[in-house]
C-alpha positions in Angstrom: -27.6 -25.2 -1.7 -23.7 -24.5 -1.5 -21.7 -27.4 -0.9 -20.1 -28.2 2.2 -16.6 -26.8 3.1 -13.8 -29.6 2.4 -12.4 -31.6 5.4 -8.9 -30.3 5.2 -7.8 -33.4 7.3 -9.4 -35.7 5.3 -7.6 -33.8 2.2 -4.0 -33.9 4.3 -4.1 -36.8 5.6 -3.1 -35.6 9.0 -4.9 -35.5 12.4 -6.8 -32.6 13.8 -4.7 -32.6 16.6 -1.4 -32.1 14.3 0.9 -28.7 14.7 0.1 -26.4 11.9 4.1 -26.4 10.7 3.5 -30.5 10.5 0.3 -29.4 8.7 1.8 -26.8 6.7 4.9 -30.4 6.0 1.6 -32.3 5.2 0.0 -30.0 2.1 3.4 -29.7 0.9 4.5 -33.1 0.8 0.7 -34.0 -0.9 1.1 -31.3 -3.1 4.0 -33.2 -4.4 2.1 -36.5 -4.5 -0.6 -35.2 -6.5 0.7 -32.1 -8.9 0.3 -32.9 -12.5 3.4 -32.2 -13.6 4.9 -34.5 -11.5 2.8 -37.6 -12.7 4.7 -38.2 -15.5 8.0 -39.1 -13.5 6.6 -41.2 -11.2 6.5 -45.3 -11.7 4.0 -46.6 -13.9 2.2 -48.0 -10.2 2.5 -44.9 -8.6 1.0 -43.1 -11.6 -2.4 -40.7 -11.5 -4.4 -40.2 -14.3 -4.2 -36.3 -15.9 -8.0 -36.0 -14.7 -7.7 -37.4 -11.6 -4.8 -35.1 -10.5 -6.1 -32.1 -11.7 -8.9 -33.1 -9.9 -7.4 -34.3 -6.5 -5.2 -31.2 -6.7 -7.5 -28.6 -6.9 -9.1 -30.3 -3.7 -5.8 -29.8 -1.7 -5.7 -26.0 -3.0 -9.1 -25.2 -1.9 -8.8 -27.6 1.4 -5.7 -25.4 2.2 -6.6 -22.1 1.6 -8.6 -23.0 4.6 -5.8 -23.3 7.1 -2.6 -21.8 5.1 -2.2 -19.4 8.5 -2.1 -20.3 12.0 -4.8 -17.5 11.8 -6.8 -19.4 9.1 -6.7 -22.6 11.2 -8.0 -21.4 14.7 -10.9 -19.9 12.9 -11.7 -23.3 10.5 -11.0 -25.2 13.4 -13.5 -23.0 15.6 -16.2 -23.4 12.7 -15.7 -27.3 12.6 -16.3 -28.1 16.2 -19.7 -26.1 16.0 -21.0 -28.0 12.7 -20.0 -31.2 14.5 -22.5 -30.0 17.3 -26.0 -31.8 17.4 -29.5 -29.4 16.5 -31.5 -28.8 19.5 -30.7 -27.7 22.6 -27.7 -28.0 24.6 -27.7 -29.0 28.1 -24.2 -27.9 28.9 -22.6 -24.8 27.3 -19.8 -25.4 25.6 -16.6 -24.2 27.9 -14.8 -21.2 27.2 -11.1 -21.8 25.7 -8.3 -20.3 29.0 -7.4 -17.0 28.3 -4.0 -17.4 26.8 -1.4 -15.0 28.1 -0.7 -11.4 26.3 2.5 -11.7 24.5 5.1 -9.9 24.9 4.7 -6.2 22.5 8.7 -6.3 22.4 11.6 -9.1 23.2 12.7 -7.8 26.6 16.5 -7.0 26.0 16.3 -6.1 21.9 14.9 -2.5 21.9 12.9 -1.7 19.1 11.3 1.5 17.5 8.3 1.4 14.9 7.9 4.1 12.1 4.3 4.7 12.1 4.4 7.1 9.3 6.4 9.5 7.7 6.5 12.8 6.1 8.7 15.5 4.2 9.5 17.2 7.9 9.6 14.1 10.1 8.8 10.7 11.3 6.3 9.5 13.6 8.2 6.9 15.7 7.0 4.7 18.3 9.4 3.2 21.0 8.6 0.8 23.7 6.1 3.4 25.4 6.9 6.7 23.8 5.2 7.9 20.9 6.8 10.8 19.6 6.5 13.2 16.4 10.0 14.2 15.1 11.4 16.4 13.1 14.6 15.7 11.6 16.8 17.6 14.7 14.8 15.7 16.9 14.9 12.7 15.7 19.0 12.6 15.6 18.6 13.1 19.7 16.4 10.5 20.3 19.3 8.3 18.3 22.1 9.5 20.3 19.7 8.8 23.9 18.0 6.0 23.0 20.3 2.8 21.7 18.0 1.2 18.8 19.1 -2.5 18.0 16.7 -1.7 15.3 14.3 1.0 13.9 11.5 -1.1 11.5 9.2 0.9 9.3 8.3 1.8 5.6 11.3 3.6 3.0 10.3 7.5 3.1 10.0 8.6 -0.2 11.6 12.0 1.0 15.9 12.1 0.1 16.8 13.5 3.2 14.6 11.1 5.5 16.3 8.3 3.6 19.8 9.9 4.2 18.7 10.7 8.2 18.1 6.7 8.1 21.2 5.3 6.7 23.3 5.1 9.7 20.8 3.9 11.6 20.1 -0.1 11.6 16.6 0.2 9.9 14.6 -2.5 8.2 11.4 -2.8 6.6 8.5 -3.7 8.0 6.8 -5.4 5.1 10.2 -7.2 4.5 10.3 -8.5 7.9 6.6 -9.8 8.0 7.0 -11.7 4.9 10.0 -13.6 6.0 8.4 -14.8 9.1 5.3 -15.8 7.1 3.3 -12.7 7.7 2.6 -12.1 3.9 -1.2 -11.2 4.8 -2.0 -8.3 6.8 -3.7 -9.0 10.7 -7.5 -8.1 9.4 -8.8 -9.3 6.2 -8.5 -5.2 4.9 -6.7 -1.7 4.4 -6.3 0.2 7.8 -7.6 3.7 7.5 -5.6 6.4 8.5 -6.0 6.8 11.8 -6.3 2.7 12.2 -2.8 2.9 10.1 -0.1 3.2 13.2 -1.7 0.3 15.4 -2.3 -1.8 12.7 1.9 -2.0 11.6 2.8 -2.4 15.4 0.5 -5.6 15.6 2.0 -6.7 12.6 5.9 -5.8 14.0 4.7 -8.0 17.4 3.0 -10.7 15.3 6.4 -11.3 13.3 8.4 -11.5 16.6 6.2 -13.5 18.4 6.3 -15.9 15.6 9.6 -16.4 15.4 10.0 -16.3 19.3 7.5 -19.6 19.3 9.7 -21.5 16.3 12.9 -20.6 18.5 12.7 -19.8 22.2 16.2 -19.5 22.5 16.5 -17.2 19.9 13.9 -14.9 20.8 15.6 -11.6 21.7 17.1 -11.7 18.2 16.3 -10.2 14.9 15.2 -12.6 12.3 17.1 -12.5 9.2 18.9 -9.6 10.3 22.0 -9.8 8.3 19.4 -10.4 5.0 17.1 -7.6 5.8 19.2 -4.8 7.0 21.4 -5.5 3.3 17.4 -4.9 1.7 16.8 -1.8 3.4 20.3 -0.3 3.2 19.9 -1.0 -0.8 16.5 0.0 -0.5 17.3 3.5 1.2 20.0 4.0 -1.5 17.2 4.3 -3.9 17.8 0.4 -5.2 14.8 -1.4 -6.8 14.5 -4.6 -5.3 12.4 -7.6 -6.0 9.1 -7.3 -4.2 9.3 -8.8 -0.8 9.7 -12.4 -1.0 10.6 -15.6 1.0 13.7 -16.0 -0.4 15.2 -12.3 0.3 17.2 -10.5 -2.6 17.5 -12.1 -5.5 17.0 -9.2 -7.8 18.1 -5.5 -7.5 18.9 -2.4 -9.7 20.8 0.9 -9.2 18.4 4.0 -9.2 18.1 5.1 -12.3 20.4 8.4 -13.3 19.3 11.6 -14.0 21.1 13.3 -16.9 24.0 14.7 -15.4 24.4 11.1 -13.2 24.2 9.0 -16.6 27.2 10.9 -18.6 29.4 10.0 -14.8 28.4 6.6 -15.2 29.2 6.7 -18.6 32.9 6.3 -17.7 32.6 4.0 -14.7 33.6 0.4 -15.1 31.4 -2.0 -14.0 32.7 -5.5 -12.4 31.2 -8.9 -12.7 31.9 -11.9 -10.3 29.5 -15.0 -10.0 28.7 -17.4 -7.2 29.4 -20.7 -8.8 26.0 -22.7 -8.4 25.0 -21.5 -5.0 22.5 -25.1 -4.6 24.9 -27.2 -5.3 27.9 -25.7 -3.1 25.6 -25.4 0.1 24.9 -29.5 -0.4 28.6 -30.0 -0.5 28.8 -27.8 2.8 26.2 -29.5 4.2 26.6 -33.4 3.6 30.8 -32.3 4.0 31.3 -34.7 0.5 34.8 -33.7 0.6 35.1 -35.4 -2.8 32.3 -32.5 -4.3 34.2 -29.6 -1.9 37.6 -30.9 -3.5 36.0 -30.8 -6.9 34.0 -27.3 -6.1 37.4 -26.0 -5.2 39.0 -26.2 -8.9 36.0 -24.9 -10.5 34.1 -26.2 -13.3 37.2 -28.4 -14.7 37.8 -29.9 -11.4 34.3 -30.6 -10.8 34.3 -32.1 -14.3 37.9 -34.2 -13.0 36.2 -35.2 -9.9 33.3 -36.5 -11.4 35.1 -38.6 -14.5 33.2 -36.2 -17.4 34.2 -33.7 -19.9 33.9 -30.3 -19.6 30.6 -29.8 -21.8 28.7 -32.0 -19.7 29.5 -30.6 -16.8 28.6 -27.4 -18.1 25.0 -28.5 -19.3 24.4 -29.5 -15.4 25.3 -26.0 -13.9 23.3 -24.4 -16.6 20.1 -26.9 -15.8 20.8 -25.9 -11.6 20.7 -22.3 -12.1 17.3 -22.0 -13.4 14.4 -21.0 -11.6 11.3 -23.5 -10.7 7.8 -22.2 -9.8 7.0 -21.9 -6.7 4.4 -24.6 -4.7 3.4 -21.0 -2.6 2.4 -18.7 -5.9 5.9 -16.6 -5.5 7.8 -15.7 -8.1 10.3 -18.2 -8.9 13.7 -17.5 -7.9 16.9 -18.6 -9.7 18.9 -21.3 -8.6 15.7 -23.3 -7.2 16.1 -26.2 -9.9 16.7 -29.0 -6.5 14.4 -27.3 -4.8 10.9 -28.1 -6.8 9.9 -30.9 -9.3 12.0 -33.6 -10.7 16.2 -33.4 -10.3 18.4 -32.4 -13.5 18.9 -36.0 -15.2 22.1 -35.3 -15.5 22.7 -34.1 -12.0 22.4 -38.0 -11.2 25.4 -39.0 -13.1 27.4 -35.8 -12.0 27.0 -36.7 -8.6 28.1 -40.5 -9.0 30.7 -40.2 -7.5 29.5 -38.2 -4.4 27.8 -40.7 -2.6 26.9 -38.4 0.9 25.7 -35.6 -1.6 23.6 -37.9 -3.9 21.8 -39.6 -0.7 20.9 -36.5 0.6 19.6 -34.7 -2.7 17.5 -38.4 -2.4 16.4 -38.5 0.6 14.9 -35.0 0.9 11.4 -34.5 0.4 10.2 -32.4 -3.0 10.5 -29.5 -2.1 13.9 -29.9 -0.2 12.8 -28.4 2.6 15.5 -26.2 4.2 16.7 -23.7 7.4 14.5 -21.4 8.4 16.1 -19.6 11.1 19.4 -19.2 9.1 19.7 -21.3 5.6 24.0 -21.9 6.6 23.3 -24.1 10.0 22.2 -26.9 8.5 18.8 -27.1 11.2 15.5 -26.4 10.5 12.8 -26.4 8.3 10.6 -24.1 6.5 12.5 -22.8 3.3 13.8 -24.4 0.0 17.0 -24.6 -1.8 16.6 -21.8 -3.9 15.5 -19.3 -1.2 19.4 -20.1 1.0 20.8 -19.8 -2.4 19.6 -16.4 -3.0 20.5 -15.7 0.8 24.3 -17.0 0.1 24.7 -15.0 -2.4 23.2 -12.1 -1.0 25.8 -12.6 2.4 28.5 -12.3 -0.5 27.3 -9.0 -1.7 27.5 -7.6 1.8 30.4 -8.7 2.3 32.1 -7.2 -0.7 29.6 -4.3 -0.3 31.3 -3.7 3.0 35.0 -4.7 2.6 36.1 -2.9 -1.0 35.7 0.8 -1.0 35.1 3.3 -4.2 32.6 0.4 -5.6 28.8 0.1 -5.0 26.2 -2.5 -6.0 24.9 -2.4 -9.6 23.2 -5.6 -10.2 22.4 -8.6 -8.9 20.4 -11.2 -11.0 20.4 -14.5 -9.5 23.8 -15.7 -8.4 26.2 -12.7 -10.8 26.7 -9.4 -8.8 27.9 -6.1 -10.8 29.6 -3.8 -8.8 30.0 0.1 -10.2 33.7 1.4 -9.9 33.8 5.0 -8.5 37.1 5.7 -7.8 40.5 4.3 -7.9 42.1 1.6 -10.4 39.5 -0.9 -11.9 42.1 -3.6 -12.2 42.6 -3.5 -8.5 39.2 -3.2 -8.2 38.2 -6.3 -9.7 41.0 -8.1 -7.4 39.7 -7.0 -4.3 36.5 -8.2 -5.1 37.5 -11.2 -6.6 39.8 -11.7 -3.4 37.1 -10.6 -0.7 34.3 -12.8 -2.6 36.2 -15.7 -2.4 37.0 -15.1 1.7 33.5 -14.6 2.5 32.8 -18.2 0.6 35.3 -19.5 2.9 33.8 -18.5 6.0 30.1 -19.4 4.8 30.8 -23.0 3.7 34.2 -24.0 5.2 35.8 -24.9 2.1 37.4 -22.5 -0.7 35.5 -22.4 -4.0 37.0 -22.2 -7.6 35.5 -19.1 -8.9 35.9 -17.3 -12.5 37.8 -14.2 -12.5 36.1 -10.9 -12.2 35.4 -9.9 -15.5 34.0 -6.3 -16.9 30.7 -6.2 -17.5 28.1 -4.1 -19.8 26.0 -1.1 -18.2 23.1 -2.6 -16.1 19.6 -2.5 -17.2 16.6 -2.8 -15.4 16.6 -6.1 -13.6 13.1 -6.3 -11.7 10.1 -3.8 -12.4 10.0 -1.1 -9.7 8.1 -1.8 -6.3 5.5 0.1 -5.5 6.8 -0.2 -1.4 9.7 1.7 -2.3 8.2 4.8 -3.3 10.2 6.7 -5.4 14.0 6.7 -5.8 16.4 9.5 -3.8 16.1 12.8 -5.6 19.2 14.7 -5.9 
């Protein structure tokens, strides 16, 4: 006889009645309580045996699989009330839940259009009521008539539908439903061709209707739309990117050259610059320490001033807060995320002596630190870590230089270093610029300037993430 499905309640500790993001709060702070590897930091009293937590942990995994989607939750929920129901028969049918309202297909004032597929000739596009089947001609007249705020869909693996969608403000669709917490499709399996167009439009209205519920005053706006139109323009360039993720870019590549392409790289410079511990300089901008911004400011030695150590220890610090911690959700762990999961840095404690707002808010977060979800720079919120509005702050730098400093182009970005390619024009002043235009957008992102290491030249970029299959193929030609 199978055994009887867990009570997730029971497991979370929470009441039937609770919201699922309190729910979703719940497993996450448990998951804390009871993981393994956190056992050995916790008081002697507080302390699980290795059996017992392994044990207790693998019930909260399997209780939340239940409910880890809104989705998930309406149907466990559905099955619970009709297992709490007596045998026999029923003198009163159970009453019919109200019909809740249709949402909304699109936000009224933010029009959208929908690639539904695409092919070497066209693109099937879908605009608040008018499906359409474009070729290329066609489709640059419904862009001059119609006034897209946003066109969402797949990357064509065809060149010249990826050039066609360059100017326009695209983003992808499988980018966008992750971010919002759409990682799993609608149904439970692969649409089939014909099932294929539908399918991505309930999965387009799904993302904004879920952001539309966690901010109603924010619901004719594009979530993450600085983070995800920098994806997809990289993405349309023939960039390999990390595989969507919560965190947004954290990873890219340059297509890879063809013959002719690798001997003009050959002679290209390429520029380094680094975001100087992206966790630890949103805290500053956050708790406004303005002993840490002041320290930030001068860099590593005047971090190490500020704090009364030497240099070296200072260093071992950043080097422990850039690392990557695995991720409580199965992703891929993400550089920078070291506050974000597990037991603080030991020696970030006594770095951060003297920083008394900083310390008591790295303390008085909850493991994980849970973060901004609408945007990780306005301080409100909840839903993301540490590590994932690192990976966002530096991202809102590479756009930023991306978009201020001509005759260069993205390289590489590996955690918080961008490499920028030199095209044209002195590399000297190239590096400048960069350097110059980096620190600005820093500025206007925390509200405090940040000592950062000069540009410096950098060795030809290798692959940094493993090509995604989304992508499709790079550009050819």
């Amino acid at each position: 006889m199978p055994a009887p499905p867990p009570d997730v309640y029971a497991v979370l500790q929470a009441d039937p009645a609770t919201s699922w993001p309190e729910l979703r709060r719940r497993y996450r702070h448990r998951a804390l309580e009871l993981h393994p590897d956190v056992q050995t930091v916790r008081p002697p009293e507080d302390r699980l045996a290795v059996a017992r937590a392994n044990r207790l942990f693998a019930e909260l995994q399997a209780a939340w699989a239940l409910v880890s989607t809104p989705e998930r939750r309406a149907a466990y929920d559905r099955a619970r009330r009709g297992r709490g129901r007596k045998p026999g028969p029923q003198l009163r049918a159970a009453p019919r839940p109200a019909k809740a309202p249709a949402p909304r297909p699109w936000p009224a004032s933010f029009p959208v259009g929908v690639v539904e597929h695409s092919a070497p000739g066209g693109l099937h596009i879908r605009v608040p009521g008018h499906p359409e089947e474009l070729d290329l001609p066609a489709f640059d007249a419904l862009v001059r008539r119609h006034p897209f705020a946003v066109l969402i869909g797949e990357v064509p693996a065809h060149a010249e539908l990826r050039r066609a969608l360059l100017p326009i403000r695209f983003v992808e669709r499988l980018r966008l439903t992750t971010m919002v917490g759409l990682a799993e499709p609608a149904e439970p399996r692969e649409p089939s061709a014909e099932e294929e167009g539908p399918w991505k439009l309930e999965q387009v209205r799904r993302a904004f209707a879920r952001w539309a519920a966690a901010f109603p005053s924010r619901r004719d706006a594009l979530p993450y739309a600085d983070d995800l139109r920098l994806m997809a323009q990289l993405s349309l360039t023939g960039h390999l990117l990390n595989p969507p993720h919560p965190a947004g870019l954290y990873a890219a590549v340059e297509p890879p050259p063809d013959r002719a392409e690798r001997a003009v790289r050959r002679d290209q410079p390429l520029i380094a610059i680094e975001v100087p511990c992206p966790a630890l300089l949103l805290v500053a901008a956050w708790t406004k320490d303005l002993g840490l911004q002041a320290g930030l400011a001068l860099g590593a030695q005047g971090l190490a001033r500020a704090a009364g150590l030497d240099a070296a220890q200072v260093a071992v610090v950043l080097r422990q807060l850039q690392r990557g911690r695995p991720r409580l959700d199965g992703q891929t762990p993400v550089p920078n995320a070291a506050l974000a999961f597990g037991p603080q840095p030991p020696a970030l404690r006594r770095l951060l002596l003297p920083f008394p707002s900083a310390r008591a808010y790295l303390e008085a977060r909850p493991r994980p630190a849970l973060l901004p979800w609408g945007d990780p720079l306005a301080g409100c919120g909840t839903d993301r870590d540490l590590g994932d509005a690192s990976c966002r702050l530096v991202a809102r730098v590479l756009a930023a230089v991306d978009g201020a400093v001509g005759g260069v182009r993205p390289a590489m970005v590996r955690g918080s270093r961008l490499t920028f390619r030199v095209l044209a024009g002195d590399p000297r002043a190239a590096a400048a610029a960069i350097g110059k235009v980096a620190a600005e957008s820093l500025v206007t992102l925390l509200g405090f300037p940040v000592g950062m290491a000069e540009p410096a030249a950098a060795r030809p970029a290798g692959p940094a993430v493993p090509p995604d299959p989304a992508l499709g193929p790079p550009p050819a030609g």
